[in-house]
C-alpha positions as CSV (number, residue, x, y, z in Angstrom):
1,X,0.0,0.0,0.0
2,X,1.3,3.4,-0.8
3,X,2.0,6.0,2.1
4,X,-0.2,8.8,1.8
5,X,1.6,12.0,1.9
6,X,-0.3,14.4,3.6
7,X,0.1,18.4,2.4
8,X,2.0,21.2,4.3
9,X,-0.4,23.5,5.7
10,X,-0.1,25.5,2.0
11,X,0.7,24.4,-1.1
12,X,4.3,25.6,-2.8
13,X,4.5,28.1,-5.1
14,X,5.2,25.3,-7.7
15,X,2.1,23.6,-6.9
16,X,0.1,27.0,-7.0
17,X,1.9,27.6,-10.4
18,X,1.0,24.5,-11.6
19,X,-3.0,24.4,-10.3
20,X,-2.9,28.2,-12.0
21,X,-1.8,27.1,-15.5
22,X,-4.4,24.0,-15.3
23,X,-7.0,27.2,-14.8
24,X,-5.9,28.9,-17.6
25,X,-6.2,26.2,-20.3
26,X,-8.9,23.8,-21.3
27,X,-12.0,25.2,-22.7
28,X,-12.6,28.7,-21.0
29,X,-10.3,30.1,-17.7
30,X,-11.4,28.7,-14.3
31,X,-12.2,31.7,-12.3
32,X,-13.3,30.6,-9.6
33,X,-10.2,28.1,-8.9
34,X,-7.8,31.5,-9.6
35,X,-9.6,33.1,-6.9
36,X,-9.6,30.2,-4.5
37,X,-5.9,29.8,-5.1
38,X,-4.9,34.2,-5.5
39,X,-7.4,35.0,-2.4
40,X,-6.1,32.8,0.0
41,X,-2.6,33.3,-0.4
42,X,-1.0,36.6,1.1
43,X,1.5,39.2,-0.2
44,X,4.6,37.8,-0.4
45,X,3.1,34.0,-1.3
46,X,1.7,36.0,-4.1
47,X,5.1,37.6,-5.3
48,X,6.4,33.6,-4.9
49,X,3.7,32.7,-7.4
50,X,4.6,35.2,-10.0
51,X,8.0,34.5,-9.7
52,X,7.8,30.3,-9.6
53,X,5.2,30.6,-12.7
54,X,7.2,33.0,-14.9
55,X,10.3,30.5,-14.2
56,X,8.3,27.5,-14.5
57,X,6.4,28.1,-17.9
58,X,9.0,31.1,-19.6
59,X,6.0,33.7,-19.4
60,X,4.9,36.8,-17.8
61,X,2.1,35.9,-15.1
62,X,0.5,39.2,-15.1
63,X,0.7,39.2,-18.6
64,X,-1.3,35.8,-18.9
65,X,-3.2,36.7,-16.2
66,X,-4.8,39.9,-18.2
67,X,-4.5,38.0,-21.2
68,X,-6.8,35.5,-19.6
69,X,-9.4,37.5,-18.2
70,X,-12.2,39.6,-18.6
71,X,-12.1,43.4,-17.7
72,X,-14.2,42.5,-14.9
73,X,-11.4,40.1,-13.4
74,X,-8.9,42.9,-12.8
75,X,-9.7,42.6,-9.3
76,X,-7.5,39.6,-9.6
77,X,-4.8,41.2,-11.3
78,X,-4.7,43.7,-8.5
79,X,-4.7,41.0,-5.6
80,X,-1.5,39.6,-7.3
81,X,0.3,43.2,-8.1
82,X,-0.4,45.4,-4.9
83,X,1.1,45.0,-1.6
84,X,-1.1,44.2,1.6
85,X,-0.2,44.3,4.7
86,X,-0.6,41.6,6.8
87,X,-0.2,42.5,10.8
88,X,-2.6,42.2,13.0
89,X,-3.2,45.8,14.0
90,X,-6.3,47.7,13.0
91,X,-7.1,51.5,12.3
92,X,-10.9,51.8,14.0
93,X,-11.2,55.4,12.7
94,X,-10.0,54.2,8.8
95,X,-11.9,50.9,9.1
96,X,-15.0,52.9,9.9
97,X,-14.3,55.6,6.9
98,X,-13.4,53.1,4.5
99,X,-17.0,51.1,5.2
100,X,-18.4,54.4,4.2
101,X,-16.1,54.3,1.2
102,X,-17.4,51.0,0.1
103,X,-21.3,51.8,1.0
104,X,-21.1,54.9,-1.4
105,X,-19.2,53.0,-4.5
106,X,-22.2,50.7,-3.8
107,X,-25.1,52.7,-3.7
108,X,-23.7,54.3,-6.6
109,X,-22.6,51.0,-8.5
110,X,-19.3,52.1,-8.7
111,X,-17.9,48.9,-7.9
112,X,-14.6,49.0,-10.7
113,X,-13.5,52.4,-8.8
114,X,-10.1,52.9,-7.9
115,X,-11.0,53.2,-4.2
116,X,-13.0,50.2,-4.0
117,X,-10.6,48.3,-5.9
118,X,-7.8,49.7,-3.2
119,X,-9.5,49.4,-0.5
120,X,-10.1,45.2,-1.2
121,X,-6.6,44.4,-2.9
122,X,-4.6,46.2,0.1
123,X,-5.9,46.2,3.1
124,X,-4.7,43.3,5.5
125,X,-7.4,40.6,6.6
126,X,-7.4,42.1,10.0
127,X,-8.3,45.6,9.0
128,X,-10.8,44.6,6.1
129,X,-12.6,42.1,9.0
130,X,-13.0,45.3,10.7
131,X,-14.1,47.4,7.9
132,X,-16.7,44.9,7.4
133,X,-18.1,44.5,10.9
134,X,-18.3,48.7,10.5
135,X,-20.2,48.2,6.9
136,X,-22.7,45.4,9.0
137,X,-23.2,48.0,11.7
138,X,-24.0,51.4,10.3
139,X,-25.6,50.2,7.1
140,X,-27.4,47.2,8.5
141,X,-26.3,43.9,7.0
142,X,-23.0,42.4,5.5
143,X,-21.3,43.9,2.2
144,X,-21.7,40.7,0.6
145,X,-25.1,41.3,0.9
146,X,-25.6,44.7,-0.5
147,X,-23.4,43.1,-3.3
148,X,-25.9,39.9,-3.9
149,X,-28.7,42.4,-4.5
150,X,-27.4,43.6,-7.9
151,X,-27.5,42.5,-11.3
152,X,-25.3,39.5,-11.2
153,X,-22.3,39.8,-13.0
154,X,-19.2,38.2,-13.0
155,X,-16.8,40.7,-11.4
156,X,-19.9,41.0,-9.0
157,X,-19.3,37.4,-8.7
158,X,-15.7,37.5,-8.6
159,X,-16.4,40.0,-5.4
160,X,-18.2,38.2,-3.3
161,X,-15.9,35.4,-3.2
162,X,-12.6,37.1,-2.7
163,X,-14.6,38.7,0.6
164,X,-15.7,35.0,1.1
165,X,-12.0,33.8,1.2
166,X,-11.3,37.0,3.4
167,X,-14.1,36.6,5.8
168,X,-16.2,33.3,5.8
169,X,-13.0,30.6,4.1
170,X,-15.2,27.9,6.1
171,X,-18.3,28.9,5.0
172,X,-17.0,28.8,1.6
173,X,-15.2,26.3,0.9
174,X,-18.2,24.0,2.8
175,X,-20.1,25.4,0.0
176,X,-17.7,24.1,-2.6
177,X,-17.6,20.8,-1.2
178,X,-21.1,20.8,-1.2
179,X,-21.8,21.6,-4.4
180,X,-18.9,18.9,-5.8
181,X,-20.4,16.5,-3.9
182,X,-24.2,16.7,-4.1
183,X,-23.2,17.5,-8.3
184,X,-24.6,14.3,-10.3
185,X,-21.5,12.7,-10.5
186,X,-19.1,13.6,-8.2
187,X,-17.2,16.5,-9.2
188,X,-13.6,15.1,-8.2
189,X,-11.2,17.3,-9.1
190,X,-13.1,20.1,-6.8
191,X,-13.7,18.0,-4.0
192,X,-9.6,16.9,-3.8
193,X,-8.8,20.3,-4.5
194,X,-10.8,21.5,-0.9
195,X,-9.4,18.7,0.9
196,X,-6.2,18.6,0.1
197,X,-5.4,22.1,0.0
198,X,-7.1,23.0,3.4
199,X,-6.1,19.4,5.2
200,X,-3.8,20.9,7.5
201,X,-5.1,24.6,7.5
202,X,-8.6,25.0,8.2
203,X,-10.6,21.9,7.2
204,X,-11.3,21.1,10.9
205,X,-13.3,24.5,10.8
206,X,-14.8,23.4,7.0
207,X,-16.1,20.2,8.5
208,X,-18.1,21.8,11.4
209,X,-19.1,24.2,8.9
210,X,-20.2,21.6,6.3
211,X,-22.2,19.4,9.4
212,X,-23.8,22.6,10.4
213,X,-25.2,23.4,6.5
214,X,-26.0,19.5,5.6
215,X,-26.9,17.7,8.8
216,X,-24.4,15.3,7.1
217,X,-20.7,14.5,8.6
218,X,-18.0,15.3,5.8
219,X,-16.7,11.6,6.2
220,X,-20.4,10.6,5.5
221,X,-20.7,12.2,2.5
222,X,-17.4,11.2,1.0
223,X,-17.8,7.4,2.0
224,X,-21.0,7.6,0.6
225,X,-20.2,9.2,-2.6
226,X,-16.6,7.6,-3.3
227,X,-15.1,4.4,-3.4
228,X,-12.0,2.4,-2.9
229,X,-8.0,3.8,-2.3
230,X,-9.7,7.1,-3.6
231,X,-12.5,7.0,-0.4
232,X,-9.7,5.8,1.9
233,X,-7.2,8.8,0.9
234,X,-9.5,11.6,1.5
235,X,-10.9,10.1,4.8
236,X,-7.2,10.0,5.6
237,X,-6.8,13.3,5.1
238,X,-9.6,14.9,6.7
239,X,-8.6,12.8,9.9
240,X,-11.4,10.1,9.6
241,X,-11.3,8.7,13.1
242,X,-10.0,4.8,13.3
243,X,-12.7,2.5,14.3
């Protein structure tokens, strides 16, 4: 029996150069995989990934980035190009201005402004969390909210998940794995992706977070929808509890 090699806690800037090229080829770009891999990786793992990719495959990754996408995805080009700060402290008195920032680009649809765009690509987790829990108190519910309620759109789309990945990663990436496994016919590739890539990260949180939405465990689901070494691995790596 092979031994089962279980991740570090975030995948190498090889294996993140690799996933992003997979993304980019085939028949139309994987967004949502470029965001999942761009959104939960900070500054400097960013700078890695350019760096690994241009070596790896003799191209610009900016360039193929743009190349790539839509005009609308040049919220991902940002998250790769700008810096962000990623200490712990927060500004109260900008995180409050700044939910005020993001309210009026709403309200007035300007969602491709400069500001906004600033504001989301380069701002540290800790100070958009709190420029958030502002946007939730003073205007009544959560951005992500305010942004479901218009037309949808994919940079609309592309939004919502990159503040997803910033403030709910459990609550999305639950959602991934249920979708790929409720999917007629298991979609495999998305439900190794999750569990690999979050195995020794945050999947504990995923789990709970996939028991609370289903009623289902996550090793119930996958035993029940998978078979053979291919069950056995990812039970293995979400910690399946020997009986």
């Amino acid at each position: 029996m092979s031994t089962i090699i279980v991740p570090a806690s975030t995948p190498s800037p090889v294996e993140d150069s690799e996933r992003l090229r997979k993304a980019f080829e085939g028949w139309g770009t994987n967004e949502k995989l470029i965001i999942e891999i761009l959104g939960h990786r900070n500054a400097a793992q960013r700078r890695a990934i350019r760096q690994t990719y241009s070596q790896l495959y003799e191209e610009d990754f900016l360039k193929r980035l743009q190349s790539e996408l839509t005009r609308d995805f040049e919220l991902l080009v940002q998250l790769v190009s700008s810096y962000r700060y990623e200490g712990p402290e927060v500004d109260t008195r900008l995180a409050k201005s700044e939910a005020k920032q993001l309210h009026e680009a709403i309200k007035e649809k300007a969602f491709g402004n400069e500001e906004f765009i600033r504001i989301i690509t380069t701002r540290s987790k800790a100070q958009l969390n709190a420029t958030f829990n502002y946007y939730k108190d003073d205007f009544g519910h959560h951005i992500n909210k305010d942004l479901k309620n218009e037309k949808p759109e994919d940079f609309l789309e592309s939004l919502r998940i990159v503040i997803k990945c910033i403030c709910f990663p459990e609550r999305y990436f639950a959602k991934v794995l249920r979708l790929a496994i409720d999917k007629l016919g298991t979609d495999e590739e998305a439900l190794m992706r999750v569990v690999v890539t979050r195995a020794e990260t945050d999947l504990s949180n995923i789990k709970e977070e996939y028991h609370k939405r289903t009623s289902k465990t996550l090793e119930h689901a996958i035993a029940a929808d998978t078979t053979g070494d291919y069950e056995e691995f990812l039970l293995t790596l979400i910690g399946k509890q020997q009986s």
